[in-house]
Legacy VTK file of the C-alpha trace (Angstrom):
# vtk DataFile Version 3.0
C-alpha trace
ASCII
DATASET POLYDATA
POINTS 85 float
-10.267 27.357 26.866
-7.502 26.241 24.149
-8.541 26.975 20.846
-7.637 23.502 18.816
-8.818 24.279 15.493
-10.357 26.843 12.935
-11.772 26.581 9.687
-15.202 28.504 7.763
-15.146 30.562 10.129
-15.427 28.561 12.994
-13.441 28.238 16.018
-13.028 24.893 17.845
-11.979 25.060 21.598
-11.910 22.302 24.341
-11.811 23.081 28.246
-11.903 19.790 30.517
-15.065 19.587 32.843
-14.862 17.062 34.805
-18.692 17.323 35.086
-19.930 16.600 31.483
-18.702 14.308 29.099
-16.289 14.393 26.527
-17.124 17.681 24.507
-15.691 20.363 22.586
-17.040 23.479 21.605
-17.548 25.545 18.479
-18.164 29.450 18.029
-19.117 31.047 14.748
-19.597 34.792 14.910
-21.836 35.587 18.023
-23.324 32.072 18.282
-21.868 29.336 20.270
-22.272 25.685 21.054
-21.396 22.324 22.742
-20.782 18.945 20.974
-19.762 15.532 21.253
-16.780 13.574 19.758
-19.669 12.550 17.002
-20.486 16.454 16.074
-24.315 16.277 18.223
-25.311 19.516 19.062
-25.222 18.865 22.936
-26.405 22.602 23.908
-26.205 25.673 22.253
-27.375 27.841 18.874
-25.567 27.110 15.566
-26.297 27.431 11.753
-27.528 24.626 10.395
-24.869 25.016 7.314
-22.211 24.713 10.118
-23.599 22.254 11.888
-22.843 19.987 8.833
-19.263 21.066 8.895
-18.712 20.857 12.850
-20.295 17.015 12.595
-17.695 16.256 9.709
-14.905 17.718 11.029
-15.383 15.962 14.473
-16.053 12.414 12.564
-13.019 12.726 11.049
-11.061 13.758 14.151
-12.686 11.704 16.818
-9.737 10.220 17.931
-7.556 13.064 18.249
-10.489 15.039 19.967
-10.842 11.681 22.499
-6.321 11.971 23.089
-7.024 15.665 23.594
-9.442 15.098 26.502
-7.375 12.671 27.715
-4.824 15.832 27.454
-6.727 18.283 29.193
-7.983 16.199 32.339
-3.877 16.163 33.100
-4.049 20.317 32.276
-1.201 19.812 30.003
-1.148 22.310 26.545
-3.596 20.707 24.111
-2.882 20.518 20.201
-3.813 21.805 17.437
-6.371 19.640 15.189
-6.050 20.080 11.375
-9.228 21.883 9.927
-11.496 20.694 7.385
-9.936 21.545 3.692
LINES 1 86
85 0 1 2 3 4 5 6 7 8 9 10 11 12 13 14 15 16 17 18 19 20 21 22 23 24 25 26 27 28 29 30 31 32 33 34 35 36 37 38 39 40 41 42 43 44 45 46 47 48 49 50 51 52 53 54 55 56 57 58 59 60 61 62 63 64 65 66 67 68 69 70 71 72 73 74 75 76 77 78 79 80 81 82 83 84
């Protein structure tokens, strides 16, 4: 999995799976999770605080988390996504 982006203390990472849907995935500390390109919690355990953060972050990068996918499915190098400020 390529890490894409960090901020909080939160890591963002993306893996392609061609058996789910577009998702990306976020680990803070010990607890780790699955999302869609609109920040839903798809599976997983995260702070609610977080959560709020993860959903904002991915709002405001939707399309570069969509070109990303688009990326991985080739298994090309992903890039980095700029973190929430």
């Amino acid at each position: 999995m390529s890490i894409i982006s960090m901020f909080f203390g939160i890591i963002i990472y993306m893996c392609y799976d061609e058996h789910n849907s577009p998702h990306f995935h976020a680990k803070y500390g010990e607890q780790m999770a699955m999302f869609t390109f609109d920040g839903d919690l798809i599976q997983g355990d995260f702070p609610e605080e977080k959560l709020r953060f993860v959903k904002a972050w991915a709002l405001l990068r939707k399309d570069e988390l969509a070109a990303n996918w688009e990326i991985a499915k080739e298994g090309a190098e992903l890039y980095r996504i700029d973190p929430i400020k």
